[in-house]
Chimera marker file (.cmm) of the C-alpha trace (Angstrom):
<marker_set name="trace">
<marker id="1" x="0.000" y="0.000" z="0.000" r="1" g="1" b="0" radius="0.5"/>
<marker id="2" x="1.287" y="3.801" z="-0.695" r="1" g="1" b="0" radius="0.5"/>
<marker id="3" x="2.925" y="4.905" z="1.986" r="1" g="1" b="0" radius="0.5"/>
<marker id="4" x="0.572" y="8.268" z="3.097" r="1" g="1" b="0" radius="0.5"/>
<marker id="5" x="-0.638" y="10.814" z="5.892" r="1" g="1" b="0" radius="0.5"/>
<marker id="6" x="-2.779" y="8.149" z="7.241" r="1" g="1" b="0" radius="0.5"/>
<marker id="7" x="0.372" y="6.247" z="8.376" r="1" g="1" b="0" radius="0.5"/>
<marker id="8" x="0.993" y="8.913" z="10.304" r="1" g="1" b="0" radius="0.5"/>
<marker id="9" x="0.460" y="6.566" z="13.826" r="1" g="1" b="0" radius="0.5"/>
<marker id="10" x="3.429" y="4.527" z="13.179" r="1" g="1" b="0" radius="0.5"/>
<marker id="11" x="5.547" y="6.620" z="11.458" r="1" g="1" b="0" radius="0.5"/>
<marker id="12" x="5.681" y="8.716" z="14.174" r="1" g="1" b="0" radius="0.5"/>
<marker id="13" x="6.156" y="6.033" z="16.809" r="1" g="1" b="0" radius="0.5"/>
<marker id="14" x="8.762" y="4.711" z="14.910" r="1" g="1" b="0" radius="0.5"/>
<marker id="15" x="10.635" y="7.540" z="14.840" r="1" g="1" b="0" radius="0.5"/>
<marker id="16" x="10.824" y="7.334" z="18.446" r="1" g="1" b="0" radius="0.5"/>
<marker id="17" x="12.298" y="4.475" z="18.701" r="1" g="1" b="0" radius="0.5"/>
<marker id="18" x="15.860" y="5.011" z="19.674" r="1" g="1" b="0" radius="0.5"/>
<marker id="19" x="17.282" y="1.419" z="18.132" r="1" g="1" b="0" radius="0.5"/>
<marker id="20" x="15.195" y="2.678" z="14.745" r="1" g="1" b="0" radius="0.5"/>
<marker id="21" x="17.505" y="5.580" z="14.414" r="1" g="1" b="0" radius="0.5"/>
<marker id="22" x="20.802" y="3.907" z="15.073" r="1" g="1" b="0" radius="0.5"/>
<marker id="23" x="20.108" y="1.146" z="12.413" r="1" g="1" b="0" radius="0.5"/>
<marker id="24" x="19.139" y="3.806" z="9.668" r="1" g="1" b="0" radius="0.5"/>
<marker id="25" x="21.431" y="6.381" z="10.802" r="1" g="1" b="0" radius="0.5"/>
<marker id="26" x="19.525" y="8.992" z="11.381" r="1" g="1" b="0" radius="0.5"/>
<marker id="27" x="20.370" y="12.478" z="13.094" r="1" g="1" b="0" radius="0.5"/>
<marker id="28" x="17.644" y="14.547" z="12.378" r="1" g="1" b="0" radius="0.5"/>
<marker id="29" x="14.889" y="15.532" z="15.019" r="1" g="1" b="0" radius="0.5"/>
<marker id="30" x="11.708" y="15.700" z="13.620" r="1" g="1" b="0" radius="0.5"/>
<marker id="31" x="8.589" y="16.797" z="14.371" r="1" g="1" b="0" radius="0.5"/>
<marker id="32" x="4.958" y="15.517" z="14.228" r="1" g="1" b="0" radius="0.5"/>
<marker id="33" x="3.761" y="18.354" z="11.706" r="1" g="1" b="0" radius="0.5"/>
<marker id="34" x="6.856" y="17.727" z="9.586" r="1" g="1" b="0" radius="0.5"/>
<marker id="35" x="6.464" y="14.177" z="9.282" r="1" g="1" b="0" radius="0.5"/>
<marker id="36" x="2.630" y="14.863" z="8.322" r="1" g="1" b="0" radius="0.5"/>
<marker id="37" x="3.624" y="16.846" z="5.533" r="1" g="1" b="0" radius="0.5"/>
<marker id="38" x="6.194" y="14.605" z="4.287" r="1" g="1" b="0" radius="0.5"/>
<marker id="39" x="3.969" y="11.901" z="4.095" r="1" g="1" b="0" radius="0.5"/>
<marker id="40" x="1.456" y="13.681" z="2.685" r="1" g="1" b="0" radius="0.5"/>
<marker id="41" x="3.460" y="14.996" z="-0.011" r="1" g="1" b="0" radius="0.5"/>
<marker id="42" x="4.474" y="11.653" z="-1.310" r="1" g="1" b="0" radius="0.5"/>
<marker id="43" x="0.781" y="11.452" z="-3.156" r="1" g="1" b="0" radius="0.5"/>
<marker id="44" x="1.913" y="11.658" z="-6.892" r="1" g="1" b="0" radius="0.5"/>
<marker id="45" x="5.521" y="11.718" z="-7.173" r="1" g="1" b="0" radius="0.5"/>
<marker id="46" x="7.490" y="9.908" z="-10.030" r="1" g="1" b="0" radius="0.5"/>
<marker id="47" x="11.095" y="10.244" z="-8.730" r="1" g="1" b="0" radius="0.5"/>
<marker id="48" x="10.332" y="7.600" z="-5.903" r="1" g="1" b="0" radius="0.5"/>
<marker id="49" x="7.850" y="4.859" z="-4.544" r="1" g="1" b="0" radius="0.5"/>
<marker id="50" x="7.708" y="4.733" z="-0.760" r="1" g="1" b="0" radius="0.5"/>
<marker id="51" x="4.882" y="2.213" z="0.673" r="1" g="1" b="0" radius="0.5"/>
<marker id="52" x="3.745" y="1.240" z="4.195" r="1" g="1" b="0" radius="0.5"/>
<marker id="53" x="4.829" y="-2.115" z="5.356" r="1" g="1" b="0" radius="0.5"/>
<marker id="54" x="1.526" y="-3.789" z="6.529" r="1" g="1" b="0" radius="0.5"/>
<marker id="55" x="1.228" y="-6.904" z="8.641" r="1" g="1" b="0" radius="0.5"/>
<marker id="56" x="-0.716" y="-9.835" z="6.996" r="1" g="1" b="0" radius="0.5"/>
<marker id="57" x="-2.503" y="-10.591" z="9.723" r="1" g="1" b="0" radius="0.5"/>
<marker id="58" x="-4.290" y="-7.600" z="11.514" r="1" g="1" b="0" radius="0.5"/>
<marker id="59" x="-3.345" y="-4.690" z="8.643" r="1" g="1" b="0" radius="0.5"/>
<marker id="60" x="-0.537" y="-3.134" z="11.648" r="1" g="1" b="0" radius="0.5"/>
<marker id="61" x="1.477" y="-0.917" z="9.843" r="1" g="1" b="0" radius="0.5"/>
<marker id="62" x="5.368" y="-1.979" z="10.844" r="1" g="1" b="0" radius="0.5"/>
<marker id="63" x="7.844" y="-0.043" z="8.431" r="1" g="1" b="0" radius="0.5"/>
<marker id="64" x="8.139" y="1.090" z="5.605" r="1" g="1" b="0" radius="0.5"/>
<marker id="65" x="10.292" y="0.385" z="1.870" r="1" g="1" b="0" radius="0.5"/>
<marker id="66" x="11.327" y="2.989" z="-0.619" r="1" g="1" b="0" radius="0.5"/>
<marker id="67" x="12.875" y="3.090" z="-3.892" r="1" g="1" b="0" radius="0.5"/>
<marker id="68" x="14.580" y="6.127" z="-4.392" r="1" g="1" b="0" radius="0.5"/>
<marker id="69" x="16.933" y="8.096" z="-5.766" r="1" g="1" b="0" radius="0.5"/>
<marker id="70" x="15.746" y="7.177" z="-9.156" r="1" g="1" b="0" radius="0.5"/>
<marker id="71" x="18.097" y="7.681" z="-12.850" r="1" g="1" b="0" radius="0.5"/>
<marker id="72" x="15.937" y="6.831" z="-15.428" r="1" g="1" b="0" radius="0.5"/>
<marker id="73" x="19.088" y="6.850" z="-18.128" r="1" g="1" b="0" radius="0.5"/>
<marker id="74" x="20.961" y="4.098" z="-15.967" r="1" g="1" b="0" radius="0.5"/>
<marker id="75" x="17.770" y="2.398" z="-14.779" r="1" g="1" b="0" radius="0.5"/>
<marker id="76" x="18.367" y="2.091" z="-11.184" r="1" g="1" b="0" radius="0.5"/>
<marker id="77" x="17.575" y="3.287" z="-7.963" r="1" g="1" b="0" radius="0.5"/>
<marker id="78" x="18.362" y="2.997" z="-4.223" r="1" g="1" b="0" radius="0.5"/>
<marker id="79" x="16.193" y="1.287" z="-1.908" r="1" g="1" b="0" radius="0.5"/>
<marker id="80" x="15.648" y="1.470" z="1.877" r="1" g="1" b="0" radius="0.5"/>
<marker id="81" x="13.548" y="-0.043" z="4.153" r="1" g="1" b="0" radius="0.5"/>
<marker id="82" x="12.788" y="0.751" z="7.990" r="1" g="1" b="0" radius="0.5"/>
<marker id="83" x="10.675" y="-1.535" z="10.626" r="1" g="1" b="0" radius="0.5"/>
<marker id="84" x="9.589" y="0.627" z="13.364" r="1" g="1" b="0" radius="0.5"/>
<marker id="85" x="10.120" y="-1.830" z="16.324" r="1" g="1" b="0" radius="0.5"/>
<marker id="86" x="12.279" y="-3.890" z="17.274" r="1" g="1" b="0" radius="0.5"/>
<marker id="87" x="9.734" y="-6.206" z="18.628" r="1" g="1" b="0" radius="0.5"/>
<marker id="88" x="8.752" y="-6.842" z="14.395" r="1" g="1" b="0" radius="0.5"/>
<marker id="89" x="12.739" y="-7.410" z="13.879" r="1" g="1" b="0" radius="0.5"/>
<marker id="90" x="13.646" y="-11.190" z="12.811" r="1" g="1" b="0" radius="0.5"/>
<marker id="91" x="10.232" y="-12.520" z="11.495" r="1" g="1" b="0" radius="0.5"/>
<marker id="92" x="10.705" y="-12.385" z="8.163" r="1" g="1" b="0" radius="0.5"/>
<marker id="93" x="8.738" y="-9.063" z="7.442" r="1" g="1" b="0" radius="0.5"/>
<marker id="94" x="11.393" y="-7.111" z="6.281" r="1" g="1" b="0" radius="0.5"/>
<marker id="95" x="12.791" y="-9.725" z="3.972" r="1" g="1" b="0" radius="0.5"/>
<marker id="96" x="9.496" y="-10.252" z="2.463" r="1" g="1" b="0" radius="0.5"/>
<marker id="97" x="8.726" y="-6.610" z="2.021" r="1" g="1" b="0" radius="0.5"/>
<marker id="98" x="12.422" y="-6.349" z="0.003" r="1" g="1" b="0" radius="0.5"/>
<marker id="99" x="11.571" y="-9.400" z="-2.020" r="1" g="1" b="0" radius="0.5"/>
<marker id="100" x="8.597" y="-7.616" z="-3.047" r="1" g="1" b="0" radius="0.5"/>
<marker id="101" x="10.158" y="-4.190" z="-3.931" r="1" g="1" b="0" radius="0.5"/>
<marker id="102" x="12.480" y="-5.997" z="-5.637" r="1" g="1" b="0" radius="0.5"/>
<marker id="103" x="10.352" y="-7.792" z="-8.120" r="1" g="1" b="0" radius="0.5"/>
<marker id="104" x="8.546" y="-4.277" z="-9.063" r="1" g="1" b="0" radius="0.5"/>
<marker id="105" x="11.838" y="-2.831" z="-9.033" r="1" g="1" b="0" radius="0.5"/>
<marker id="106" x="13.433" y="-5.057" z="-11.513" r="1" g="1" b="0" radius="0.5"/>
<marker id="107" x="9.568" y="-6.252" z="-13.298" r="1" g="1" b="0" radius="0.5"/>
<marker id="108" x="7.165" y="-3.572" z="-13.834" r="1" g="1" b="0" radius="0.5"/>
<marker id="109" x="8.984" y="-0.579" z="-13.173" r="1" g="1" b="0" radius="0.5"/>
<marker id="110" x="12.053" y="-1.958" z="-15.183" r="1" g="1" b="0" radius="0.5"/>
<marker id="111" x="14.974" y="-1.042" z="-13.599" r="1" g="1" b="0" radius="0.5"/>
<marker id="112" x="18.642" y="-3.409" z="-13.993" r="1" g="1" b="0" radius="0.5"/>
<marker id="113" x="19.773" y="-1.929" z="-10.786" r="1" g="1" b="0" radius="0.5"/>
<marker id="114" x="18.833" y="-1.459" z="-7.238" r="1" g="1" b="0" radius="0.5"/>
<marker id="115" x="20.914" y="-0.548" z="-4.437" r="1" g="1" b="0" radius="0.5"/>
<marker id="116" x="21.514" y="0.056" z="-0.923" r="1" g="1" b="0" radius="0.5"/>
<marker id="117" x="23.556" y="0.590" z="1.860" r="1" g="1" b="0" radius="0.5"/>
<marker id="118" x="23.806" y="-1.024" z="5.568" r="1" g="1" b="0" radius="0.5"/>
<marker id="119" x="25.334" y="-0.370" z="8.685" r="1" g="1" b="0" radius="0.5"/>
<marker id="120" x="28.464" y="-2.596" z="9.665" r="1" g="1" b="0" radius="0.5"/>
<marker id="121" x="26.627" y="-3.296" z="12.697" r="1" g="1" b="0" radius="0.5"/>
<marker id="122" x="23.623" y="-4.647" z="11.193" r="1" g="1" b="0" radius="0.5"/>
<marker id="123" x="24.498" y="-8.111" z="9.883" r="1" g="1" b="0" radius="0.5"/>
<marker id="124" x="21.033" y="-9.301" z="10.189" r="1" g="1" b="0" radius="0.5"/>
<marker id="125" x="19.689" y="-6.577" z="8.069" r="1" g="1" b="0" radius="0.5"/>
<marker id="126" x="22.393" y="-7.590" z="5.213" r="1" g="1" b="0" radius="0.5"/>
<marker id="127" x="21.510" y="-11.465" z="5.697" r="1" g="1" b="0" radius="0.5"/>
<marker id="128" x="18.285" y="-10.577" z="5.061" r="1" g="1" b="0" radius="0.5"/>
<marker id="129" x="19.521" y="-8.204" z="2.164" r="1" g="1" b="0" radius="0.5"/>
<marker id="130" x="20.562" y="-10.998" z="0.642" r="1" g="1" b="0" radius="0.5"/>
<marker id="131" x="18.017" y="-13.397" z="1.099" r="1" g="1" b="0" radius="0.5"/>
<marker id="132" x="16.211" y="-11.218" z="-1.058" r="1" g="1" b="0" radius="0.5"/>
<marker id="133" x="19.277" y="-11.177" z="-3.992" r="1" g="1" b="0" radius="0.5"/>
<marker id="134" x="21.027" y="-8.471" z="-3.133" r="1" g="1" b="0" radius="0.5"/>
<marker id="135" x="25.159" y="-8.702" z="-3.193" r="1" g="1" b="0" radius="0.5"/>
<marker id="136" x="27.751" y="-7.546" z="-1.350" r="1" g="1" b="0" radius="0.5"/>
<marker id="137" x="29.945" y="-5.009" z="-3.836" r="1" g="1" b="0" radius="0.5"/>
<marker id="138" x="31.656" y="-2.696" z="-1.270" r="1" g="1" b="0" radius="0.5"/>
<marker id="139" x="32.414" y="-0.659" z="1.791" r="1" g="1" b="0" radius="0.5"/>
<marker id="140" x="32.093" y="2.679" z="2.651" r="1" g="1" b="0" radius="0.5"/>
<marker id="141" x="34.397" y="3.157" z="5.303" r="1" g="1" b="0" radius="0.5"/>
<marker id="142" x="33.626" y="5.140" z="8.643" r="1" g="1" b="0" radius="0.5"/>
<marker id="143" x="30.907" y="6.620" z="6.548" r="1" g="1" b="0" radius="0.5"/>
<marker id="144" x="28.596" y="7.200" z="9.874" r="1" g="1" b="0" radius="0.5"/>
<marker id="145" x="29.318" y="8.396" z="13.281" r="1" g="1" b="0" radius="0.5"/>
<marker id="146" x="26.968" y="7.402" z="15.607" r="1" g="1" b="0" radius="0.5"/>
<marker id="147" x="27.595" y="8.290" z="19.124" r="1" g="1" b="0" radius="0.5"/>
<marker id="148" x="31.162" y="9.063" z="18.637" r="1" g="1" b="0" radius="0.5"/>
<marker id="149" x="31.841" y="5.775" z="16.942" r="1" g="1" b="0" radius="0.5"/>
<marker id="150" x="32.698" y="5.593" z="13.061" r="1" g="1" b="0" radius="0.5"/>
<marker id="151" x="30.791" y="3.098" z="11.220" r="1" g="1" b="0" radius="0.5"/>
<marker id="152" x="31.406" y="1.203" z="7.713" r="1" g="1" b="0" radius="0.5"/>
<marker id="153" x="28.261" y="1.108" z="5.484" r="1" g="1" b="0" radius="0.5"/>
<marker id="154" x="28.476" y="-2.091" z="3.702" r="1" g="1" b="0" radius="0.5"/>
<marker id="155" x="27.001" y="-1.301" z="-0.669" r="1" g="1" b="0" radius="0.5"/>
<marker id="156" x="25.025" y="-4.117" z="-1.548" r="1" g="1" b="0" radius="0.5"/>
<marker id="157" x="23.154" y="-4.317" z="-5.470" r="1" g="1" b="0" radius="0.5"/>
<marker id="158" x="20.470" y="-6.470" z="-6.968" r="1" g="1" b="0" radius="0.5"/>
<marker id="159" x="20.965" y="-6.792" z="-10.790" r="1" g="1" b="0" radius="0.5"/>
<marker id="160" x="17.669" y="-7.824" z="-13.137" r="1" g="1" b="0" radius="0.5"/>
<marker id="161" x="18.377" y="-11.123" z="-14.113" r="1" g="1" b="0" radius="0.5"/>
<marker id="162" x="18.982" y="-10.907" z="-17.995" r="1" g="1" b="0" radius="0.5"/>
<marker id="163" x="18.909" y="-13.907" z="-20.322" r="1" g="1" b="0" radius="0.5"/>
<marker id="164" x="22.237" y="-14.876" z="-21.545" r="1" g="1" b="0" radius="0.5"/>
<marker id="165" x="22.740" y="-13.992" z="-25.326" r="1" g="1" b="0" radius="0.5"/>
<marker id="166" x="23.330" y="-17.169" z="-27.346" r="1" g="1" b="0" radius="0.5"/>
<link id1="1" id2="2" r="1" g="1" b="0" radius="0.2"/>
<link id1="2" id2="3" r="1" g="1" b="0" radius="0.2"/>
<link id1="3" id2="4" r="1" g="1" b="0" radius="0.2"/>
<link id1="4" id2="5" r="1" g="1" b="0" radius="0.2"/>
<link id1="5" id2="6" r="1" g="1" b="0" radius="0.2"/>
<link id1="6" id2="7" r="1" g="1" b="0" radius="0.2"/>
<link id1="7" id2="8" r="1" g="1" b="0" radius="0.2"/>
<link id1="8" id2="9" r="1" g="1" b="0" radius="0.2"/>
<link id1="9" id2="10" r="1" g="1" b="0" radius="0.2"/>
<link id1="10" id2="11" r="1" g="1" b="0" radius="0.2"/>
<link id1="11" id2="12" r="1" g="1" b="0" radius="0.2"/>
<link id1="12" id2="13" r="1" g="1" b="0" radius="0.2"/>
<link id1="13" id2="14" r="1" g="1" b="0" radius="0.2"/>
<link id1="14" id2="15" r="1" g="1" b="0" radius="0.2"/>
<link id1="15" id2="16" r="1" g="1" b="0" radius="0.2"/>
<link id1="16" id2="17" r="1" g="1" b="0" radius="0.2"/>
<link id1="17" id2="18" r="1" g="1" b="0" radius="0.2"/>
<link id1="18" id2="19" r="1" g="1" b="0" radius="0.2"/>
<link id1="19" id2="20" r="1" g="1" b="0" radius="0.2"/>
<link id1="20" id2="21" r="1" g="1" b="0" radius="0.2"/>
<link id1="21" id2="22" r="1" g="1" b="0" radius="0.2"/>
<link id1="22" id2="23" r="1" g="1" b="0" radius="0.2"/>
<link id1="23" id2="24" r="1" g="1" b="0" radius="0.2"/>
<link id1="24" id2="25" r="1" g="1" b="0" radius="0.2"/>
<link id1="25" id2="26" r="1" g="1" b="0" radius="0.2"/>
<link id1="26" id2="27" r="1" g="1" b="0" radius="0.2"/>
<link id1="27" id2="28" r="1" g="1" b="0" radius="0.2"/>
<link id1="28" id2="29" r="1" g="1" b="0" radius="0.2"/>
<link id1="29" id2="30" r="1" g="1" b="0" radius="0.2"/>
<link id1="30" id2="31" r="1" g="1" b="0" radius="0.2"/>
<link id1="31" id2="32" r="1" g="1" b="0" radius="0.2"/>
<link id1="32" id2="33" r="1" g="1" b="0" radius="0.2"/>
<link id1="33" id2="34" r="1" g="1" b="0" radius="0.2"/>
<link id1="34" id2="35" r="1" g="1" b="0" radius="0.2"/>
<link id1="35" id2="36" r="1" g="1" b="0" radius="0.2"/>
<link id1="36" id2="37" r="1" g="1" b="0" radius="0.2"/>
<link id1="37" id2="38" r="1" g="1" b="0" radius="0.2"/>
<link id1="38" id2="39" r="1" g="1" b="0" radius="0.2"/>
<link id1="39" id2="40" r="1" g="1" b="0" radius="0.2"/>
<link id1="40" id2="41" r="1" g="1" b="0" radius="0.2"/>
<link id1="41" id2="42" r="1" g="1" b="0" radius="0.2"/>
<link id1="42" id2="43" r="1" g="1" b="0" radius="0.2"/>
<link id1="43" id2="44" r="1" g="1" b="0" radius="0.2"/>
<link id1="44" id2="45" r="1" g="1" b="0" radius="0.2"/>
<link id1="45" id2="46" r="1" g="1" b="0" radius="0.2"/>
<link id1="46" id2="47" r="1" g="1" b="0" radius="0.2"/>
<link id1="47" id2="48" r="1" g="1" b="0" radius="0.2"/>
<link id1="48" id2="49" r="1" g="1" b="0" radius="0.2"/>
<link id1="49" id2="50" r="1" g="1" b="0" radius="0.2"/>
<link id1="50" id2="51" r="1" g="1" b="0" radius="0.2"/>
<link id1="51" id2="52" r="1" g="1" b="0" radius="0.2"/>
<link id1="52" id2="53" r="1" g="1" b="0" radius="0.2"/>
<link id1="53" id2="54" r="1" g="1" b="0" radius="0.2"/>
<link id1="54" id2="55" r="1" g="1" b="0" radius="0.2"/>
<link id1="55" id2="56" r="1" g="1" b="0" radius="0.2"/>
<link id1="56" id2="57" r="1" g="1" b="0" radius="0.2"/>
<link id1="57" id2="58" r="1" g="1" b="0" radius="0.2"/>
<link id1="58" id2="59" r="1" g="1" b="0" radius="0.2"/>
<link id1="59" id2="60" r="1" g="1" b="0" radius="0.2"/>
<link id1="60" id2="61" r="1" g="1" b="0" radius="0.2"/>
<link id1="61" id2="62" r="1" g="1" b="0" radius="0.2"/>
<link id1="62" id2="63" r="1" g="1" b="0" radius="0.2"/>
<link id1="63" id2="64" r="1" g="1" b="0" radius="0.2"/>
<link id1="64" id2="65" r="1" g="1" b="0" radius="0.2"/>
<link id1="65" id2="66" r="1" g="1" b="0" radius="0.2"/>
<link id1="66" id2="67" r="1" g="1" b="0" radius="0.2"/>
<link id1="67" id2="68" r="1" g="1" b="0" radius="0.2"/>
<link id1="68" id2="69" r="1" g="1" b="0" radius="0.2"/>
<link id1="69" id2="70" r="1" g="1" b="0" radius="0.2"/>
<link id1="70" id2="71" r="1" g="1" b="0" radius="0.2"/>
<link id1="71" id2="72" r="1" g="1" b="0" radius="0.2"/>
<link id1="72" id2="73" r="1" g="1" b="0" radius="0.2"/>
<link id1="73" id2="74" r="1" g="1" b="0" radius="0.2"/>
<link id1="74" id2="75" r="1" g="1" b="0" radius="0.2"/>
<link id1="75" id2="76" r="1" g="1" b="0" radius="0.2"/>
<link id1="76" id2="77" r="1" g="1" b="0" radius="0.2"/>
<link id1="77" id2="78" r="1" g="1" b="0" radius="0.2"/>
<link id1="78" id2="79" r="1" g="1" b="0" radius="0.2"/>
<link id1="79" id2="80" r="1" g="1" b="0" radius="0.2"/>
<link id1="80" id2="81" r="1" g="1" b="0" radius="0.2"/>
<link id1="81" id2="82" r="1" g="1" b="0" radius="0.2"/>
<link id1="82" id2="83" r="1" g="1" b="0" radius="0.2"/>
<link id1="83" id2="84" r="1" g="1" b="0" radius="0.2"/>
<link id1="84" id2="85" r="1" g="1" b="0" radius="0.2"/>
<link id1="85" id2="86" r="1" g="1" b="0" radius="0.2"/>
<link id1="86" id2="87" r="1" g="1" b="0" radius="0.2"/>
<link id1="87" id2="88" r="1" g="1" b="0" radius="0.2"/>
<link id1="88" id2="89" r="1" g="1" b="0" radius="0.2"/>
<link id1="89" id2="90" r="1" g="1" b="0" radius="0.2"/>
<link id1="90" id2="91" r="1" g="1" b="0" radius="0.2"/>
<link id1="91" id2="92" r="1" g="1" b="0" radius="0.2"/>
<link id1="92" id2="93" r="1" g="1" b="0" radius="0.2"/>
<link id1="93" id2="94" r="1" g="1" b="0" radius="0.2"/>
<link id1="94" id2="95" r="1" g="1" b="0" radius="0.2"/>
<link id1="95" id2="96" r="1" g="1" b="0" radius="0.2"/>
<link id1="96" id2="97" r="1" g="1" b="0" radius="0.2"/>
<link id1="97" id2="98" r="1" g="1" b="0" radius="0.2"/>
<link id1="98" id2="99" r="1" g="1" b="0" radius="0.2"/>
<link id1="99" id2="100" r="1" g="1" b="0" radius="0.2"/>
<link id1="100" id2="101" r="1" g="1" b="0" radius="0.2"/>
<link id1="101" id2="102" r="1" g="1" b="0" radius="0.2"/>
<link id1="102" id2="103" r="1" g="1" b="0" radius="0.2"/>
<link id1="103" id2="104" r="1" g="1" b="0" radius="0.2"/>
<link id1="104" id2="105" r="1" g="1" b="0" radius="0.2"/>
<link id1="105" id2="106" r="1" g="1" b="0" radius="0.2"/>
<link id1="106" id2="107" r="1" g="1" b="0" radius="0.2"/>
<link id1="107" id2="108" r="1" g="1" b="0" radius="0.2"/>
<link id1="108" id2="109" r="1" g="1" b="0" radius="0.2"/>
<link id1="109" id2="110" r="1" g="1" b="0" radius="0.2"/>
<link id1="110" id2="111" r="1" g="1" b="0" radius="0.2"/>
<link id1="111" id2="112" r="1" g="1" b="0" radius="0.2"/>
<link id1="112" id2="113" r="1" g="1" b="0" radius="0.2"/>
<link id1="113" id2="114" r="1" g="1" b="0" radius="0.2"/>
<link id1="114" id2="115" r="1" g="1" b="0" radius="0.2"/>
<link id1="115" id2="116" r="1" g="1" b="0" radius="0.2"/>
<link id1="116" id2="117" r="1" g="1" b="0" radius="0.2"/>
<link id1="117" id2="118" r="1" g="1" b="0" radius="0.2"/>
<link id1="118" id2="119" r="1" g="1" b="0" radius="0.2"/>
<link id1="119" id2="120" r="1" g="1" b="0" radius="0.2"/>
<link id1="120" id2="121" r="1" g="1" b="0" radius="0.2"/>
<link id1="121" id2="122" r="1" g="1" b="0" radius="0.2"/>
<link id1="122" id2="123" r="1" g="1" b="0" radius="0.2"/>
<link id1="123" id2="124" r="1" g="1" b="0" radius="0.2"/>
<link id1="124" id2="125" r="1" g="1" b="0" radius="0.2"/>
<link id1="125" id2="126" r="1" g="1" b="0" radius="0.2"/>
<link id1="126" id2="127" r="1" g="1" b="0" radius="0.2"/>
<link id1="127" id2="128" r="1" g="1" b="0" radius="0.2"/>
<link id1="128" id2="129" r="1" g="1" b="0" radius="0.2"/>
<link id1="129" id2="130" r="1" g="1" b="0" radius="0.2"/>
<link id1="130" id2="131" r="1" g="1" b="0" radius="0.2"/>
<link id1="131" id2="132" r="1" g="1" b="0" radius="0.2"/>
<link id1="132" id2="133" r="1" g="1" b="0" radius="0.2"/>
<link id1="133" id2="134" r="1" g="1" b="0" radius="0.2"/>
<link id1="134" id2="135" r="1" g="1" b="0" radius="0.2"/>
<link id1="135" id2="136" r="1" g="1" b="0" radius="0.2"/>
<link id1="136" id2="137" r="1" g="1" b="0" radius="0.2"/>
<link id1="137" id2="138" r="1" g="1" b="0" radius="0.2"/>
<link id1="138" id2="139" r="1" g="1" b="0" radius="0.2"/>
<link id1="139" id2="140" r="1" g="1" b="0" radius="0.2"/>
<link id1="140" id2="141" r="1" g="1" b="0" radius="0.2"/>
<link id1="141" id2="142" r="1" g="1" b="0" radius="0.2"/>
<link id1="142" id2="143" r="1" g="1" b="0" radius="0.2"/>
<link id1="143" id2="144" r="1" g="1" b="0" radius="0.2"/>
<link id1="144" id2="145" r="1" g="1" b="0" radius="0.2"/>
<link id1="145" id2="146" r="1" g="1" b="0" radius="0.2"/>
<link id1="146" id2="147" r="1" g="1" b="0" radius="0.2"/>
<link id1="147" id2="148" r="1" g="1" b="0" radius="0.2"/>
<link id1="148" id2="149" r="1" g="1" b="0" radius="0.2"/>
<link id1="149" id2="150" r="1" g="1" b="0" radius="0.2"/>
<link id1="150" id2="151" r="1" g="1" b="0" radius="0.2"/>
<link id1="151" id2="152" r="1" g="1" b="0" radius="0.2"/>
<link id1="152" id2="153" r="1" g="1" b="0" radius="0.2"/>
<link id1="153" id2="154" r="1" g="1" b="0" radius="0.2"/>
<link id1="154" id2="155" r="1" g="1" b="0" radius="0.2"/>
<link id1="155" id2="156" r="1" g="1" b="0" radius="0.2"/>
<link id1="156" id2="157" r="1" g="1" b="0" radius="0.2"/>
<link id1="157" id2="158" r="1" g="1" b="0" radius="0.2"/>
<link id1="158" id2="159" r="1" g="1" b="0" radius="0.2"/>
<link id1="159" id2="160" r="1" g="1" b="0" radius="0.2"/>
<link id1="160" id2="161" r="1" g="1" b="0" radius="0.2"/>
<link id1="161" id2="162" r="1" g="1" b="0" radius="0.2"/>
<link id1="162" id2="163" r="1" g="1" b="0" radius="0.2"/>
<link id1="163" id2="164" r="1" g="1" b="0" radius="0.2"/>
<link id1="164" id2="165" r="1" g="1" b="0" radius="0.2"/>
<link id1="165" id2="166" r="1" g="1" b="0" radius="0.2"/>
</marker_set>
């Protein structure tokens, strides 16, 4: 489902979720109004797809998955994914929401290439990563510093599989 203001619930608790923002990194502080109006300014766009995670069995919205960062000429884009608890960490969701982006990604909307990047000190995000056919290609080294530690962000791709030419 499109990610959108009526997500707003767990979004927003999400974002409070101190072990959230370590695995994705992020620094900013942000507020309730300004998340609203991000989300709600999503409606339309054609540089990006963000959708709500939903849980199968009771419609809970957990997370979120994005493709991003879109270049038409090279056909690729970055992805990213967030849960927004750790209590919905290791049961599969998140692997099954990226093997899900990734056969839009690579089917209907085309593109060879996707890519990402994860935290040294989330190995069972990248297992999961690739579970769902992405690759290890690279290291970015000490590329965050989070709480006066540098981290390496590991680059990880998933390639359209293309039939070999005979």
């Amino acid at each position: 489902m499109p990610l959108g203001p009526e997500h707003l619930e767990g979004t927003w608790a999400a974002l409070q979720q101190p072990e959230v923002m370590r695995l994705t990194g992020t620094h900013t502080t942000f507020t309730r109004d300004g998340v609203h109006a991000w989300l709600a300014s999503l409606a339309g766009r054609d540089d990006r797809a963000d959708w709500a995670i939903l849980r199968a069995e009771d419609g809970e919205h957990i997370g979120e998955a994005v493709l991003n960062d879109l270049d038409e000429d090279n056909r690729s884009a970055g992805f990213r994914i967030a849960l927004g608890d750790p209590r919905f960490f290791g049961n599969g969701y998140g692997t099954e929401a990226t093997i899900a982006v990734l056969g839009h990604a690579h089917g209907a909307a085309g593109l060879h290439r996707v890519e990402l990047e994860v935290y040294a000190f989330n190995p069972r995000a990248q297992r999961a990563y690739e579970k769902a056919g992405f690759a290890v290609e690279g290291r970015r080294r000490d590329a965050l510093l989070w709480q006066g530690e540098w981290v390496d962000a590991i680059v990880m791709g998933s390639l359209a599989r293309v039939p070999a030419q005979s």
